[in-house]
N, C-alpha and C positions, 0 to 999 in steps of 0.2 A: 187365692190359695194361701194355708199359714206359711207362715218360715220359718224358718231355724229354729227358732225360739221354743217353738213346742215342746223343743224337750232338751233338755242341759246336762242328762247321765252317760255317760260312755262306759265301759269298765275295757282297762284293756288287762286278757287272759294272756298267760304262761302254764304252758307244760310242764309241772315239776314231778315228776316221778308216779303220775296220774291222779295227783294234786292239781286244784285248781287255785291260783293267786289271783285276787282282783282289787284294785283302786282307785276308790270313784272317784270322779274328777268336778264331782259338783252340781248340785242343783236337783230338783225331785225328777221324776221322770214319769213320763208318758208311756213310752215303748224305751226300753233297755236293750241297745244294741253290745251283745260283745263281741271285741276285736279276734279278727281272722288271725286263724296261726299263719308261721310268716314262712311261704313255701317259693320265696322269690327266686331262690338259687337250687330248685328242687329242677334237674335237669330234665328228671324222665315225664315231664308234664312236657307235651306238645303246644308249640307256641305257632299256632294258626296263621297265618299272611291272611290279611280279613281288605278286600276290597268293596265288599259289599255286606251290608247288614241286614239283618230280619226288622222290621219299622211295626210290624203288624202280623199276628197269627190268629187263626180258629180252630183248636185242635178237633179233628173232623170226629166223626162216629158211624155206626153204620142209620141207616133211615127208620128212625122210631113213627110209632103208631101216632106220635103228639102232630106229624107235620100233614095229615089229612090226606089229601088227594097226591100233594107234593111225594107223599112218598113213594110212590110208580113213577115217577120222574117226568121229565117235560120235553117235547115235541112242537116244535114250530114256535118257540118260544124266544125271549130277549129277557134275561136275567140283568138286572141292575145293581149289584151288589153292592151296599154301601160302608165304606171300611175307614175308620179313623185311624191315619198314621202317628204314631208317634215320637219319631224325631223322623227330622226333614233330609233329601235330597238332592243333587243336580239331575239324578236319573232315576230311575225304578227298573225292577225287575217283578214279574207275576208270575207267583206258583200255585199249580192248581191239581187237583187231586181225583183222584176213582179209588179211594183205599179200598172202602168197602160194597163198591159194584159188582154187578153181576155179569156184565157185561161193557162193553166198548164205550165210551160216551163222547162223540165226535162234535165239535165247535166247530162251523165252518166261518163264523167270523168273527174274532175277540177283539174290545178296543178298552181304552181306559182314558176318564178326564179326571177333572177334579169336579166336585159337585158344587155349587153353586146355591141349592134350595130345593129340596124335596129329589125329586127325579132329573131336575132340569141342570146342567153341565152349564160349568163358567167358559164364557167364551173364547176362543182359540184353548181351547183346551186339549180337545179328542184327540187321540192319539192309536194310531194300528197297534197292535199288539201281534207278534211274530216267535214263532217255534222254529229254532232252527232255518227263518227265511220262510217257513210259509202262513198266510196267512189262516189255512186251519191248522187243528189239530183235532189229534185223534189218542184221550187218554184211554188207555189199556184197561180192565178192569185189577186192580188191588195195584197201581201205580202211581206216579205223578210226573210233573212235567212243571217245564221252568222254562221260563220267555227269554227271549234276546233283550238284551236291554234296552231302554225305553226311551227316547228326548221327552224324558217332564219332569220339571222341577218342581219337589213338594215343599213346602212349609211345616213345622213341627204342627202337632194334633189337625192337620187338615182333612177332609172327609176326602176321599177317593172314590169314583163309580169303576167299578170294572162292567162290561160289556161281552154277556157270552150268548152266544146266538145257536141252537141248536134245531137246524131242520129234521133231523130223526128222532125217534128217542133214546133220550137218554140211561131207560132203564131206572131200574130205583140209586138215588143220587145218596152220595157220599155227604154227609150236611154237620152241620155245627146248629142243634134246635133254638140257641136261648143271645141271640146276637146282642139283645138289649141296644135295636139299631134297626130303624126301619129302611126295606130296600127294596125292590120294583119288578115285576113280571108285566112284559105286556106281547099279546099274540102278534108275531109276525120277524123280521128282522129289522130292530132298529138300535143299531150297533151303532150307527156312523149319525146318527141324530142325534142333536145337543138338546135338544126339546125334551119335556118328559109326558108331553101332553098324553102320548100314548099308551104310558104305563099306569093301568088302570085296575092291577091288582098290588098287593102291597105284603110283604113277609117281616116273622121277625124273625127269620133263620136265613143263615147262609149257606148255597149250594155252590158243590164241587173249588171251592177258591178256601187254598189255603193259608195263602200266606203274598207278605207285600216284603223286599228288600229295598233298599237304598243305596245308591253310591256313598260307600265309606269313606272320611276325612282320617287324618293322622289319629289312633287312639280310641278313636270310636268305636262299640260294641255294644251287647243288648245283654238285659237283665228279663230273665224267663221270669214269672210268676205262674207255680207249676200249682197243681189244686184241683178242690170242689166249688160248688157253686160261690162259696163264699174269694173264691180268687176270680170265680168265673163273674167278675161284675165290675162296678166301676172304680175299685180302688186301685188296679195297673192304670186306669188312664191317672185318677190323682197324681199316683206316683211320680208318673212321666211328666207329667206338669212341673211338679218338684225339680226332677232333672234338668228340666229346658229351661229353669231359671238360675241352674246353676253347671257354667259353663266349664268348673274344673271337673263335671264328671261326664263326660259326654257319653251318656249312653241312650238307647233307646229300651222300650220296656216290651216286650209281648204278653200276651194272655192268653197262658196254654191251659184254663182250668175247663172243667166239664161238670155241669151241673149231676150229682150225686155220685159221683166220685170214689172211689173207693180205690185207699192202698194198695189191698191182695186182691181182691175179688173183681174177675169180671161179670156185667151187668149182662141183662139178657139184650142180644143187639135192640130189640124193638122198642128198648127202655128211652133208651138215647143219654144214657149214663154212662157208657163205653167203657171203653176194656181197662182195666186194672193201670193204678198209675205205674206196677212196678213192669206191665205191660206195655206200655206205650210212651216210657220214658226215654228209649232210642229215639223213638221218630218224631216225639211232641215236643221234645227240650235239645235233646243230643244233634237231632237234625237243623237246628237251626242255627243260618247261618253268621257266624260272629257273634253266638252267643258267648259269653264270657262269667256268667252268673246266675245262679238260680235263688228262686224264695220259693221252698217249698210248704204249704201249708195243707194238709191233709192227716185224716183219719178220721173224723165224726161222724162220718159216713158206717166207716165201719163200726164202732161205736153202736151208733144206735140203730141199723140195721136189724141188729143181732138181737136188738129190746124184744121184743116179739115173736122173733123168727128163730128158736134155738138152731136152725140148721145153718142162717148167715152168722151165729155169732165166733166172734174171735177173742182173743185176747192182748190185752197189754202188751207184753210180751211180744208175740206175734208180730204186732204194728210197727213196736220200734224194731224186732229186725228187718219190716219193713223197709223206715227209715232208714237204718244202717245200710241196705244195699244199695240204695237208692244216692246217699254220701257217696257210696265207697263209685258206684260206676259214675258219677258225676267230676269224682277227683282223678279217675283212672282215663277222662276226655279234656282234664285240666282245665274245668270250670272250679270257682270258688262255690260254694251251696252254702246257703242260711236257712236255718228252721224257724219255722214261725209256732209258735205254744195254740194250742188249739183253744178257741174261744167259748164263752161262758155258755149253755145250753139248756138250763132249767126253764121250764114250761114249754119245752118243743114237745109236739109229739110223742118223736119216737125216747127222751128222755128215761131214766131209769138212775137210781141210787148207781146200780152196779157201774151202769155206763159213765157216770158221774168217776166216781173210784179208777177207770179205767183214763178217763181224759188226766186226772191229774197226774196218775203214771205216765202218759206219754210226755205230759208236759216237764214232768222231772227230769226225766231222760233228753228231752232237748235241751233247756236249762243249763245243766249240770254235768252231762257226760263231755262234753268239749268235744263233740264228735262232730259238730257241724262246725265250720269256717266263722260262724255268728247267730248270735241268739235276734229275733224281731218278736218281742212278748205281748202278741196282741192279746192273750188275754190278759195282761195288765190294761192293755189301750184300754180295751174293751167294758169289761167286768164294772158293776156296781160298788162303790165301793163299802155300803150298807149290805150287801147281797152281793160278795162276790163272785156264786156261781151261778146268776146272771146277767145278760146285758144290761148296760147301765140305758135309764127308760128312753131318752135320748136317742141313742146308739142299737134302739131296737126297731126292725121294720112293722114287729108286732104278733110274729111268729117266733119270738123268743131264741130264731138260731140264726137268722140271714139279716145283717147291721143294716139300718138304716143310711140314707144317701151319708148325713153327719157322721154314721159309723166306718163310712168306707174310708172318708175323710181321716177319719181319726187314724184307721188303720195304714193310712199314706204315711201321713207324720208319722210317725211310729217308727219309721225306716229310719233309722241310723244312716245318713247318706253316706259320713265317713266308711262304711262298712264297702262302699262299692269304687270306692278309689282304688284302684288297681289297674 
């Protein structure tokens, strides 16, 4: 993973009369983080008692047409889900979800190790998982549910199996489609087996499992990575990598983004695009536990939706009052929020001059309004700089809008880590 070095610009901002002052402190930059306004002695911000942390999220959806048969849900089945944490515990806690069911979805036996190799659990690992003292559960349909806590000690970035066994059906399941993380079905109950010989089907989505905590140490708390597909991939883990090599910022990172995303607009449930971030920013970032930070990255969604579709199109405008509310309830739960500049997009698809016109207003507006806690300029990371309104060829997956594994890279570094000292 790079270090430090990647990038040498800071600017630290002051409020002068809705002036912006800044002073670079040296060297070219990558990603240009500016410094958070200083709201330490701001009393009416809630200062949380955090025992336990969020280590890992999948911001759920309801069941899209993408997940096949899986989306009628499963019966006599042993779900494997496999979750990489990202900073480490003495204990754990498992949250699991029915947001969007239709009905009841009963586990009659949940357990959790650590993974080992494909399906198969490192030894002495398994562990019961308990609600309230028993060992089923039975989530409600549009609820969720949080375990007892757990004796297992994780490692930072170690894979996790959770273990849900469902002898009924489940109904159509509440799912996360784009895991980018292969994970394990196999018929019958084998919860309490460390083998994975029997898991003979394989998914890249996660059902009914929302979220992993961690017993929290002095200071420790988690940085959201809230977004579209482009959050929704492997730059939150980069990030956390980042973190876990540097011990004065002890946080842990989640990844609340959802593939095709959109600020205002919610997507048709069957999309598996989910519901509007200005939607689902309570329960996908606000809801989680000892979060302390968000990096919000979104709106090209909306953007180029609208290329084609004059009925989804929005405007500039529009987007950043998005963002603006999305600041304002963020600071109103006394998380710090950073804006991320929305990245280079020529030769995608859905693409357009107009849409073009419109990404750079948003980006001014993050920039420049001082409205967010800190600027993260992936499109500086990002952009060519022969062609800077697209990816640099590197930094492109080849679809001209979602970075390459290099670009996700890039977009880690990028982070101003100063920015998350708090």
């Amino acid at each position: 993973m790079d270090d430090e070095n990647t990038y040498s610009t800071r600017r630290d901002v002051l409020k002068l009369g809705g002036t912006v002052a800044g002073v670079a402190l040296g060297g070219s930059a990558v990603g240009v983080g500016w410094a958070k306004a200083d709201r330490s002695h701001d009393s009416s911000r809630p200062k949380a008692k955090r025992e336990w942390i969020s280590t890992w999220t999948a911001s759920p959806h309801a069941p899209s047409t993408s997940l096949g048969d899986y989306r009628e849900g499963f019966v006599d089945r042993t779900l494997r889900s496999i979750v990489p944490v990202s900073r480490g515990g003495d204990g754990i806690r498992v949250r699991l979800t029915n947001r969007y069911g239709d009905q009841a979805a009963r586990f009659s036996n949940v357990t959790v190790g650590i993974r080992e190799a494909r399906a198969t659990l490192a030894p002495g690992s398994l562990r019961p998982v308990t609600f309230s003292g028993n060992r089923s559960v039975t989530v409600r349909a549009g609820t969720k549910v949080l375990s007892d806590p757990i004796d297992l000690a994780v490692a930072p970035e170690q894979d996790l199996a959770v273990n849900l066994y469902a002898g009924e059906s489940t109904g159509p399941p509440t799912a996360h489609q784009s895991a980018r993380k292969t994970s394990y079905i196999a018929a019958g109950d084998h919860t309490a087996h460390r083998s994975g010989s029997d898991f003979s089907e394989t998914t890249t989505s996660w059902f009914f499992l929302e979220g992993i905590e961690v017993t929290a140490k002095q200071r420790e708390s988690t940085v959201v990575c809230f977004g579209d597909s482009i959050t929704d991939s492997l730059y939150p883990n980069y990030l956390a990598r980042r973190l876990n090599n540097h011990p004065s910022i002890p946080k842990a990172v989640v990844n609340a983004g959802i593939g095709g995303n959109r600020v205002l607009t919610d997507s048709p449930p069957d999309s598996g695009f989910g519901e509007s971030a200005i939607a689902r920013f309570d329960h996908d970032v606000l809801a989680q536990t000892g979060a302390s930070d968000v990096i919000f990255l979104e709106g090209i969604n909306d953007i180029g939706f609208g290329a084609n579709n004059p009925a989804a199109s929005v405007s500039a405008e529009e987007i950043i009052r998005g963002h603006k509310q999305i600041i304002s309830r963020a600071h109103a739960a006394g998380l710090d929020i950073f804006g991320a500049t929305l990245t280079p997009f020529v030769g995608a698809p859905y693409y357009s001059q107009r849409g073009g016109e419109k990404r750079r207003a948003v980006n001014e507006f993050i920039r420049t309004s001082n409205e967010y806690d800190g600027v993260i300029d992936l499109d500086k990371a990002l952009r060519d700089p022969e062609r800077p309104r697209r990816l640099r060829p590197e930094y492109d997956s080849g679809d001209h809008l979602h970075p390459s594994d290099a670009g996700y890279r890039a977009m880690a570094n990028a982070v101003d880590l100063s920015l998350l000292k708090r």
